[in-house]
C-alpha positions in Angstrom: 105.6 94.7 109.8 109.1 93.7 108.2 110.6 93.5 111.9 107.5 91.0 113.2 108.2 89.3 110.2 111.5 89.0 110.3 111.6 88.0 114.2 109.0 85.1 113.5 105.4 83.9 113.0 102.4 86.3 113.0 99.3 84.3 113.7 95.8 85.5 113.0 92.4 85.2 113.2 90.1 85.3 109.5 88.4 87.9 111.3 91.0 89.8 112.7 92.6 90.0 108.8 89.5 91.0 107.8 89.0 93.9 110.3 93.0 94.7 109.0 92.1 95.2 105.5 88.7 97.5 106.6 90.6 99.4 109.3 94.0 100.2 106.7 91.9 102.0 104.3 90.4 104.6 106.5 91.1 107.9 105.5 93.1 108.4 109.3 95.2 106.1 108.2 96.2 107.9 104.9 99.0 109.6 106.8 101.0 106.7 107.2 101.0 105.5 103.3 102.0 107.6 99.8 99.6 105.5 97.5 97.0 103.2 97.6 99.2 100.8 96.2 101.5 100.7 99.3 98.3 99.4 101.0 97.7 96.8 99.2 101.4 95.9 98.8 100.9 95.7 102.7 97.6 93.5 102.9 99.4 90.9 100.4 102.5 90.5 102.7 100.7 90.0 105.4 98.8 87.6 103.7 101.5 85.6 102.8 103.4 85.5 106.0 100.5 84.8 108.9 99.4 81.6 110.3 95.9 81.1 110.7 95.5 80.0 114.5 92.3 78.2 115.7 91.6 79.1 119.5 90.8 76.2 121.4 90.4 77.7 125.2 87.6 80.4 125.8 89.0 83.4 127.8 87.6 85.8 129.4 89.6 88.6 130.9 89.4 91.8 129.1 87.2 95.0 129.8 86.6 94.7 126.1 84.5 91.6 125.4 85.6 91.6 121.9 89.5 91.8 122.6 89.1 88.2 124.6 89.1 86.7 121.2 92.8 88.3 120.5 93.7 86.6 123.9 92.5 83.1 122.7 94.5 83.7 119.5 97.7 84.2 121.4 97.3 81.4 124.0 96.4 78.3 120.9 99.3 80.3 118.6 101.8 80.0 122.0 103.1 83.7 121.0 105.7 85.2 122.9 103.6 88.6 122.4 100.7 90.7 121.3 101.2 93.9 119.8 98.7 96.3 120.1 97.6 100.1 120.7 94.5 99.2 122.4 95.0 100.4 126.2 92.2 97.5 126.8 94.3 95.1 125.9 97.3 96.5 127.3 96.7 96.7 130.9 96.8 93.7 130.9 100.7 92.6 130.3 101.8 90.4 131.0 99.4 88.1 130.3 100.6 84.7 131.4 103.8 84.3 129.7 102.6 86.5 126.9 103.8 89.6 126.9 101.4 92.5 125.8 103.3 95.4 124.1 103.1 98.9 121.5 104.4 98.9 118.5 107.1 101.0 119.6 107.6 98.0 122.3 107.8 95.5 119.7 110.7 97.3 118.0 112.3 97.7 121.0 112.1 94.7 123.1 112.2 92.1 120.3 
């Protein structure tokens, strides 16, 4: 998260944050963090570095119905990129100008 930061703007969706702070605390996720705390330390940087982005363009291009939404996001925020694990969303890098990418991408590429 420190990198994305770091490297720029990370626009959202209320939803999408919401989904965030559901999805962290799964116990799958427990692996990846020491103490709830950490979690929460997590949520409230995020939280103060996103930009909430209204999409203004309706897309529809994913095999995923509910992933179009991310695409909308990306198009009204103008983001260079979309990071995500979800192989829907994936197969489709690029997507325009915006390129779709892994974590591990991220890192690497930006």
């Amino acid at each position: 998260m420190n990198h994305a930061i770091e490297r720029g703007q990370i626009a959202l969706l209320p939803q999408t944050l919401i989904e965030f702070v559901f999805v962290i605390f799964r116990k799958k996720f427990d692996r990846y963090f020491e103490a709830y705390r950490q979690r929460l330390e997590l949520i409230e940087t995020i939280r103060k570095n996103i930009v909430f982005v209204t999409p203004v363009e309706q897309i529809v291009a994913c095999r995923d119905p509910k992933d179009n939404m991310l695409l909308e996001l990306a198009v009204a925020a103008k983001a260079l990129c979309i990071v995500t694990g979800d192989h829907d969303l994936q197969i489709l890098d690029p997507f325009g100008n915006i390129r779709i990418v892994s974590p591990t991408e991220f890192i690497e590429l930006f």
